[in-house]
C-alpha positions as CSV (number, residue, x, y, z in Angstrom):
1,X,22.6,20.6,117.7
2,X,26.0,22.3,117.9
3,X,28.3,22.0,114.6
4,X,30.7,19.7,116.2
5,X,28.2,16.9,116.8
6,X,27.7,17.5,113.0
7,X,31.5,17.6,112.3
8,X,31.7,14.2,114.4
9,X,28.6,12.7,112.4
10,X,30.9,13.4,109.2
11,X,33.9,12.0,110.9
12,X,32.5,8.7,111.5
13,X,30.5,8.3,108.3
14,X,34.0,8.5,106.9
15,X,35.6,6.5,109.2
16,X,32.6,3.7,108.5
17,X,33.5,4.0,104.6
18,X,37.5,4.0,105.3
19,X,36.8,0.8,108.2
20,X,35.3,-1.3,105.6
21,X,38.0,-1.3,103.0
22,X,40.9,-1.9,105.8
23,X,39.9,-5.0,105.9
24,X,41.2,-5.6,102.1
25,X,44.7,-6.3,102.5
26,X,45.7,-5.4,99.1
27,X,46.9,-1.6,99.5
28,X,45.6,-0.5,95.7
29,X,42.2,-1.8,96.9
30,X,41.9,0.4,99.8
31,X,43.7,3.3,97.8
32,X,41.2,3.2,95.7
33,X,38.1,2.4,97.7
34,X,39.5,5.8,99.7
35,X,39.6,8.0,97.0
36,X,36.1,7.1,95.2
37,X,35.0,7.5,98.7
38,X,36.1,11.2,98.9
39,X,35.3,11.9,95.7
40,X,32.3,12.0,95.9
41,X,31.5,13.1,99.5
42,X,29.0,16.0,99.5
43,X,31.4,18.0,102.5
44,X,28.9,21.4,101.1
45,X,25.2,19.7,102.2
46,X,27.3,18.3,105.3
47,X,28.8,22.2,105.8
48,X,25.2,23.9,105.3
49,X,23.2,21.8,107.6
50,X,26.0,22.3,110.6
51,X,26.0,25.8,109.7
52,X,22.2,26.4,109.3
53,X,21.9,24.9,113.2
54,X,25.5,27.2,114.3
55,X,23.3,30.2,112.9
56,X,20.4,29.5,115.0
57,X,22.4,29.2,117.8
58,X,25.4,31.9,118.3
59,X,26.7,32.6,114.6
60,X,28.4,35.1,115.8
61,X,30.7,33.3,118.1
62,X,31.2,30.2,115.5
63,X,35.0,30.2,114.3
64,X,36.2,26.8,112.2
65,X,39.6,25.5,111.8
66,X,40.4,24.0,108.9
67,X,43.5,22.3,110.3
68,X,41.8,20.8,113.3
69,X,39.4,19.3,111.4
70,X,41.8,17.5,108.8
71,X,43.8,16.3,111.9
72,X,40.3,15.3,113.8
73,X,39.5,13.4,111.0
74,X,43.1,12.0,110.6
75,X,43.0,10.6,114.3
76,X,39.4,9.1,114.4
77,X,40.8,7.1,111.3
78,X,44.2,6.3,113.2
79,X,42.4,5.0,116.1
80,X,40.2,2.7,114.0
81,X,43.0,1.6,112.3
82,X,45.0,0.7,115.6
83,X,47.3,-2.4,114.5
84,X,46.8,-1.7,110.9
85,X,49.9,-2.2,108.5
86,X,51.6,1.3,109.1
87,X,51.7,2.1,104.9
88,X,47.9,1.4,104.9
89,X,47.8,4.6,107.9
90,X,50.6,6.9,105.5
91,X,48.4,6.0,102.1
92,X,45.0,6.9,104.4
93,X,46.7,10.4,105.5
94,X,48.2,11.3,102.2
95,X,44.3,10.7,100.2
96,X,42.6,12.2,103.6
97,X,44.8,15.3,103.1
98,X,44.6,15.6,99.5
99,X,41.0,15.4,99.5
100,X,40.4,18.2,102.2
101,X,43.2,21.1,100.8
102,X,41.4,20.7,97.6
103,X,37.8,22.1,99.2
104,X,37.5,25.8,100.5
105,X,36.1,25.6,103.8
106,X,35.6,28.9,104.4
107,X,34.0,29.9,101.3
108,X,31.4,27.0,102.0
109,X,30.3,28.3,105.1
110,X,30.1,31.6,104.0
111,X,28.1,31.0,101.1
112,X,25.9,28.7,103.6
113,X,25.7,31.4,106.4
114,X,24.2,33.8,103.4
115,X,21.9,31.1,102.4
116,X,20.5,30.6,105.6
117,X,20.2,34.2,106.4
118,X,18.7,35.0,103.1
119,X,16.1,32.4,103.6
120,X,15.1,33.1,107.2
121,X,15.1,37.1,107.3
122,X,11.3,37.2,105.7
123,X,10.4,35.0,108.4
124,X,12.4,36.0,111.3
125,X,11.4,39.1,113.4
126,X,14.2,40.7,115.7
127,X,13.0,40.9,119.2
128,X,12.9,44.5,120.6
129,X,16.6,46.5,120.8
130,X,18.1,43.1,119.6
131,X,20.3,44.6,116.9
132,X,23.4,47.2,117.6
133,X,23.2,49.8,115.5
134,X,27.2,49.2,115.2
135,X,26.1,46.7,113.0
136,X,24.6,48.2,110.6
137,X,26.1,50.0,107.6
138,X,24.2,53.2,107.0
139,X,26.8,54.0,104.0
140,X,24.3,53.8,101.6
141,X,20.8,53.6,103.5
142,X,18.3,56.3,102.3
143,X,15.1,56.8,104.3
144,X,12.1,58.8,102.1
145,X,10.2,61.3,104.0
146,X,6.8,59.0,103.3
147,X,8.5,56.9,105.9
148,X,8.6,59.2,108.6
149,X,5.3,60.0,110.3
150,X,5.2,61.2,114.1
151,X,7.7,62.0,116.9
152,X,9.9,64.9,117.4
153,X,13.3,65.2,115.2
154,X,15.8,66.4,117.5
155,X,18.9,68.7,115.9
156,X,16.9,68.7,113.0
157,X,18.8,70.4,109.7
158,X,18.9,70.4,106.1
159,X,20.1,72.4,103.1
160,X,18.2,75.4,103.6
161,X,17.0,74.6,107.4
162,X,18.5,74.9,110.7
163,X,16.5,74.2,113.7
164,X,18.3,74.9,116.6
165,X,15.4,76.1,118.8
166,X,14.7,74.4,122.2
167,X,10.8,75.0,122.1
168,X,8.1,75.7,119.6
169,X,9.4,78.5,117.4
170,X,6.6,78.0,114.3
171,X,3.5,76.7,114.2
172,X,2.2,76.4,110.5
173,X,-1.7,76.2,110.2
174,X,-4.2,75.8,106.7
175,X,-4.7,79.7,107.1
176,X,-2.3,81.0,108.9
177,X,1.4,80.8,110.0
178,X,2.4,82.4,113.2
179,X,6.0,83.0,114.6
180,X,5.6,82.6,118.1
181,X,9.3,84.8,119.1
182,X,11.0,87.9,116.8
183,X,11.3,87.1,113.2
184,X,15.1,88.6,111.4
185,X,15.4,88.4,108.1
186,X,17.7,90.0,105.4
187,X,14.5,91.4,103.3
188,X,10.9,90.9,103.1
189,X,8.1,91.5,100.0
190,X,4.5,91.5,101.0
191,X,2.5,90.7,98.4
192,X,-0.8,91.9,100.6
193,X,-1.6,94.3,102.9
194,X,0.8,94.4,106.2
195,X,-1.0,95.2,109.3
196,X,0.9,96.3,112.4
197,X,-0.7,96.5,116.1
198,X,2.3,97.3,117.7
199,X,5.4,99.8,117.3
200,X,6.5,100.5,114.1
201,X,10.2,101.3,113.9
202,X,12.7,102.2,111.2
203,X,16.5,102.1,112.1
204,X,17.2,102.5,108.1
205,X,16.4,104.6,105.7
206,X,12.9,104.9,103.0
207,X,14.0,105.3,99.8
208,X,12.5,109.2,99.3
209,X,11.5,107.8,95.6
210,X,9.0,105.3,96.9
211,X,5.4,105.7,97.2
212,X,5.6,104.9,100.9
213,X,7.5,108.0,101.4
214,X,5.8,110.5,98.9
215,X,2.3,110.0,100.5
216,X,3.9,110.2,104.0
217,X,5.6,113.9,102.5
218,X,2.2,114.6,100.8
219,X,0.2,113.5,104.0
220,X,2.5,115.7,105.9
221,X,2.5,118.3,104.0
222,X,-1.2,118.6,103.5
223,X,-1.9,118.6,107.2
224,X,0.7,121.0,108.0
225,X,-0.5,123.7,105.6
226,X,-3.7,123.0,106.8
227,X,-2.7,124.0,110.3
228,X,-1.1,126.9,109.6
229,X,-2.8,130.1,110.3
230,X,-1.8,134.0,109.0
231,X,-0.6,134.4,112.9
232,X,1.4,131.3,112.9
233,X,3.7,132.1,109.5
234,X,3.9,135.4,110.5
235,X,5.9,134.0,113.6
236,X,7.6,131.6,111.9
237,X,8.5,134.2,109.5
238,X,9.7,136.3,111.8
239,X,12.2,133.3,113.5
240,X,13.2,133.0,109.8
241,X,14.3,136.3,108.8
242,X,15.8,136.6,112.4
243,X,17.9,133.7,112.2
244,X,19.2,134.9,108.8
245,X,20.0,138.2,109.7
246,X,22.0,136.4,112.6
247,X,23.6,133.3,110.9
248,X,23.3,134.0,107.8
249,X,22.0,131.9,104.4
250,X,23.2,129.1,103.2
251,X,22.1,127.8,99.9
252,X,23.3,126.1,97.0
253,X,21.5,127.4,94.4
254,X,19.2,130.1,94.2
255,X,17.5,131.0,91.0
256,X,14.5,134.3,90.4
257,X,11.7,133.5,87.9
258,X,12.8,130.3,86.9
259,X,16.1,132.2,86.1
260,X,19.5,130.7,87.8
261,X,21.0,134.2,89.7
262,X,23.9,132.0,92.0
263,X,25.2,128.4,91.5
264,X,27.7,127.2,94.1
265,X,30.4,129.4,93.7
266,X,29.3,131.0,90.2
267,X,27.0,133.7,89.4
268,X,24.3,132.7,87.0
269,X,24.2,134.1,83.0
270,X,20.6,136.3,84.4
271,X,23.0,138.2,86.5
272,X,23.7,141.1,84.2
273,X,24.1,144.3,86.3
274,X,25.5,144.8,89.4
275,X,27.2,147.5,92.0
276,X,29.8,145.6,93.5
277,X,32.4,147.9,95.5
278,X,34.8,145.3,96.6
279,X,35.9,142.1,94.6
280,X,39.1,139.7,95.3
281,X,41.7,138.7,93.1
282,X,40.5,138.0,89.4
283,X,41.7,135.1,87.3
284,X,39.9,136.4,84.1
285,X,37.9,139.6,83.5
286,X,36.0,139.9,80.0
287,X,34.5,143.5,79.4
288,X,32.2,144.3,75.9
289,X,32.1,148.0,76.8
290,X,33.6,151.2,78.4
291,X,35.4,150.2,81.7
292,X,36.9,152.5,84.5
293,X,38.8,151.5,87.2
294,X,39.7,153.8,90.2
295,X,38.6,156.9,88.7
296,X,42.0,156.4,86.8
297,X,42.2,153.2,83.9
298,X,39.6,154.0,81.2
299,X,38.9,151.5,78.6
300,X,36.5,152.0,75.5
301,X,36.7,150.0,72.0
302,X,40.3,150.8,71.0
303,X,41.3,153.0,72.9
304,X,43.0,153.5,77.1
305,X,43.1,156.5,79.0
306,X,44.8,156.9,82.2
307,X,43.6,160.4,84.1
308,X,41.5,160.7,81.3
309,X,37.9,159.9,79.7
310,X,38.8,161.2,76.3
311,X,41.7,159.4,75.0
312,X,42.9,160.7,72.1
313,X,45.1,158.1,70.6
314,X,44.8,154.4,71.2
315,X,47.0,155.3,74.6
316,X,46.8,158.9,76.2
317,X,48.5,158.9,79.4
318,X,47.7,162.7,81.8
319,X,50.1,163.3,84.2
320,X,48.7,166.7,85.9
321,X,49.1,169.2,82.6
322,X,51.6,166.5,80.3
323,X,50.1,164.5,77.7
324,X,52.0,161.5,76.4
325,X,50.4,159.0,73.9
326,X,51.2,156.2,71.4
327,X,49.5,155.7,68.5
328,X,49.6,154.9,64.6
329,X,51.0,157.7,62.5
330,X,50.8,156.6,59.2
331,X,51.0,153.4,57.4
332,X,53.8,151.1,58.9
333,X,54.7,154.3,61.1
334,X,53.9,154.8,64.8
335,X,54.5,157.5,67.2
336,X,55.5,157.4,70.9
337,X,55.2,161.0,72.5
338,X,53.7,164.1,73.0
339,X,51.6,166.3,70.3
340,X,51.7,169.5,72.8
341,X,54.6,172.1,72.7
342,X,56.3,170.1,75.6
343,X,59.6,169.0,76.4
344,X,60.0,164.9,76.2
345,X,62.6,163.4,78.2
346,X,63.6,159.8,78.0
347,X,65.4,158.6,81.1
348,X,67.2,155.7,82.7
349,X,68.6,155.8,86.0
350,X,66.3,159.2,86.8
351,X,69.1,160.6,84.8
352,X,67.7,162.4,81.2
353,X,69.6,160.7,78.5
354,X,67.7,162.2,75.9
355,X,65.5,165.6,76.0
356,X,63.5,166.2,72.8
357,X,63.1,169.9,72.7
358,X,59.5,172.0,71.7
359,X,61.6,173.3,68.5
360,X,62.3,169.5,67.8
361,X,65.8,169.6,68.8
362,X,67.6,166.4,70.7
363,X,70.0,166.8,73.2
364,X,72.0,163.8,74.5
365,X,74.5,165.2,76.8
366,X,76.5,161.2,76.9
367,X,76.6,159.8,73.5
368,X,77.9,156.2,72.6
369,X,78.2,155.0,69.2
370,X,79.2,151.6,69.0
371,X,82.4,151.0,71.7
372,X,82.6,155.1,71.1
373,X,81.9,157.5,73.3
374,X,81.1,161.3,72.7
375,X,80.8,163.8,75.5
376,X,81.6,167.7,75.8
377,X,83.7,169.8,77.9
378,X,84.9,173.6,77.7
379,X,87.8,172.1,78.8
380,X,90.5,169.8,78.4
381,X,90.4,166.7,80.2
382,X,92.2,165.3,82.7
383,X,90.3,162.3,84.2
384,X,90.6,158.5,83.0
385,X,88.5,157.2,80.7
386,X,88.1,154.5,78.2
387,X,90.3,154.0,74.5
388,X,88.8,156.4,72.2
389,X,86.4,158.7,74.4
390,X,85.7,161.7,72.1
391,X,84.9,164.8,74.4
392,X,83.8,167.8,72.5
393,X,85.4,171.3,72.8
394,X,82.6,173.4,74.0
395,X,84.2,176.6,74.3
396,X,86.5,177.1,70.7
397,X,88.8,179.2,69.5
398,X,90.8,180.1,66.5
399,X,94.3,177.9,66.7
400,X,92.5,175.7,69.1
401,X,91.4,171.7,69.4
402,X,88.2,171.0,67.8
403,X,88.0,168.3,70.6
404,X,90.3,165.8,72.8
405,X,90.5,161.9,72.1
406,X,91.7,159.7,75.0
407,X,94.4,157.0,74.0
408,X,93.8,155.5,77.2
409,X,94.1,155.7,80.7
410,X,94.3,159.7,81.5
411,X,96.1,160.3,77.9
412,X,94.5,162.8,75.7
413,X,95.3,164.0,72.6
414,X,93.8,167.0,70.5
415,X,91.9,166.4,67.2
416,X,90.5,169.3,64.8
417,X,92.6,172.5,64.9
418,X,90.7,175.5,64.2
419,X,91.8,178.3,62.0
């Protein structure tokens, strides 16, 4: 039964009720009889039952139009009513009307259509691929695992899995678990004992602190020794000495009874003797005893000889048969000289400014005192010199100058008359 023969059975039932009262001419009768009739109408039961039999039916296709109906109803009643006094029709509308806006049509048949389904779904079983899975929300559907049981899942994934894999890849059994292609992975512990019956290849590195690679060293080691016979070091020994004799050694370290000898680029403390020839340039030198360099420098506590092994002052420099040295003569005194019966010149220029005689005489043949300067002549002279150049008369006689003083330029006076 569609919902419009329902609809209609409404219709007339209230037509029947309105019908009956027409016939009272007085207009507050049939106002009256109208709206106790309306009052108490039960539009909801009328509402479910059309929309329980819609649902059977095609509830998706069922639409309702509140405003049709009211004007379906309005015309059944109009053409009951043909001939009717025309203010019994307008007072008929006007109740009709005001009874229908006041009930939510909609909402009813909602509230029926969830009803009905409510009621019907533990009964009701969906025929094979009846339902689109468009219409179902899967928002907040949750499935437990306990659910599943058979079948292949296809682009299977979770947090920590990815299967991607387009045939068997792992087959897990009670006693065993076999990876049926090449298994990567970033590291692996074995508890147990790892057994290998193919190749076994390293492209990394064994930690040379690990137990795997001692005993593989020790193993090694052992056989190799084992192996080796007198005739078999002596050739290797040979190769040895013959490839350092032609390359060369090259160690870091090499030490002599437990005793470092050579460190890098250092010699070790052992080292204490040696007869090294050649050395290159020296940044610091430290000596504790006698030292002699080039058959020349000799150094013993406190005292330096050069061309000599017997120093005799704290320095005593030979030169062929001249001895000069330097040395303390007394308290807050030294001496710089010779001790020998020698003649001492001090020079500048390779020209002998002073000459210290054997008799202990000084000679300096161009004196300057000050801005003064003191030479001698047997002369007069008669060159230019400086203001107040005092040249000595070196060959005197009675009535003549004791010297000459220049007043500048080539001007020369005469100082000290002898008589």
């Amino acid at each position: 039964m569609e919902i419009n023969t329902h609809l209609s059975k409404i219709v007339e039932e209230l037509i029947a009720d309105i019908t009956s009262n027409v016939l009272v001419k007085v207009d507050s009768a049939i106002s009256t009889a109208i709206s106790s009739r309306l009052a108490v109408y039960d539009y909801e039961s009328h509402i479910k039952e059309a929309t329980h039999t819609a649902i059977e039916k095609r509830i998706s296709e069922y639409t309702i139009d509140s405003k049709k109906l009211e004007n379906r109803i309005v015309d059944k009643i109009r053409d009951t009513l043909t001939g009717a006094q025309e203010q019994t029709i307008k007072l008929v509308e006007t109740k009709v009307g005001e009874q229908l806006v006041k009930i939510d049509i909609d909402k009813a048949i909602s509230s029926a259509v969830g009803l009905t389904l409510s009621e019907k779904m533990s009964d009701y079983t969906f025929p094979p691929k009846s339902i689109n899975s468009d219409a179902i929300n899967f928002d907040n559907l949750k499935i437990s695992g306990n659910s599943i049981n058979g079948g292949i899942i296809e682009n299977f994934s979770s947090v920590g899995i990815e299967d991607r894999a387009s045939q068997i890849a792992l087959t897990i059994l009670d006693d065993v678990t076999v990876v049926e292609n090449k298994l990567l992975t970033k590291d692996l512990t074995v508890e147990g004992s790892m057994t290998i019956n193919g190749e076994f290849v390293v492209n990394g590195t064994v930690p040379n602190d690990s137990s795997f690679f001692r005993n593989i060293v020790a193993d090694t080691t052992y056989s190799t020794l084992q192996s080796i016979n007198e005739n078999l070091f002596n050739n290797y020994n040979s190769s040895i000495f013959e490839k350092i004799r032609q390359d060369g050694l090259d160690l870091n370290k090499i030490t002599l009874n437990g005793a470092e000898m050579f460190n890098a680029d250092s010699l070790g403390s052992a080292v204490t003797k040696s007869n090294l020839q050649s050395l290159g340039v020296l940044k610091e030198l430290q000596v504790s005893g006698e030292s002699l360099l080039a058959q020349t420098l000799y150094v013993t506590p406190k005292r330096i000889g050069i061309n000599t092994i017997e120093p005799s002052a704290a320095l005593t420099v030979w030169d062929d048969e001249i001895e000069i040295i330097a040395k303390k003569k007394s308290r807050d005194v030294g001496l710089l000289g010779t001790i020998r019966q020698q003649k001492l010149v001090i020079t500048s220029n390779n020209k002998d400014n002073i000459i210290l005689a054997e008799d202990g005489s000084t000679q300096i043949n161009d004196l300057k005192i000050g801005t003064m300067r003191f030479t001698t002549s047997n002369a007069p002279p008669n060159f230019v010199s400086e203001r107040c150049h005092v040249v000595w008369n070196t060959n005197p006689s009675p009535g003549g100058p004791l010297g000459w003083i220049c007043l500048g330029g080539a001007n020369w006076a005469n100082f000290g008359i002898i008589d």
